[in-house]
C-alpha positions, -999 to +999 in steps of 0.1 A: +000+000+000+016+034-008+017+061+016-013+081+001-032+052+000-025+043+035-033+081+044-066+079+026-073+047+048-064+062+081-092+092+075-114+071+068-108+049+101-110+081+120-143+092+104-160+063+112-149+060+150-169+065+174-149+052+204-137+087+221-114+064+241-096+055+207-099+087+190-083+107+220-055+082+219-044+085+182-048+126+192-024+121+217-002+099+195-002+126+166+003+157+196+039+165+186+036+160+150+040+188+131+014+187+098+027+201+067+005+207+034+023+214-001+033+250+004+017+255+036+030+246+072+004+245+106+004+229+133-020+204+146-043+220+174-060+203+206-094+205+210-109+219+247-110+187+267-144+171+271-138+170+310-139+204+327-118+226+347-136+221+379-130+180+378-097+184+376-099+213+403-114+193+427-089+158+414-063+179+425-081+191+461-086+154+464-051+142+454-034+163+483-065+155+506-051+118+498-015+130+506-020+149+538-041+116+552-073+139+554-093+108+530-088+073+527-087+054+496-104+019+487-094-010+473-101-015+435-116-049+442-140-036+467-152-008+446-156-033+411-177-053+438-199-023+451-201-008+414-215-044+404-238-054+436-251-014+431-252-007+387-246-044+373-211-029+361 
């Protein structure tokens, strides 16, 4: 397959996605890749992150919560099991 061709493929993979999960990984991938047109040079731009400000505000008041010993953490197992008896997860 030559490299347009492949190209062409790729788009079309994309397009059809609908797996944020997978789409935000191949943005990640392509983050410090630098996308050049014939004659014209940009950069590839991030789009605003689907998760706002104030999550990761309040991750962070958590995290050093967590640190200082203000909260206690559970155990992954525990939680799977609540998350199932409580939503069928």
């Amino acid at each position: 397959m030559d490299k347009e061709a492949l190209k062409i493929e790729l788009i079309q993979k994309i397009i059809a996605c609908n797996d944020i999960a997978l789409l935000k990984q191949v943005e990640e991938l392509l983050q410090g890749v630098n996308a050049h047109e014939p004659g014209e040079e940009y950069e590839l731009t991030t789009t605003n992150s689907v998760v706002p400000d104030r999550i990761y505000e309040q991750l962070e008041k958590d995290f050093i919560a967590y640190q200082n010993e203000e909260i206690q953490s559970e155990e992954w197992e525990k939680v799977e099991h609540e998350l199932k008896e409580k939503y069928g997860l």
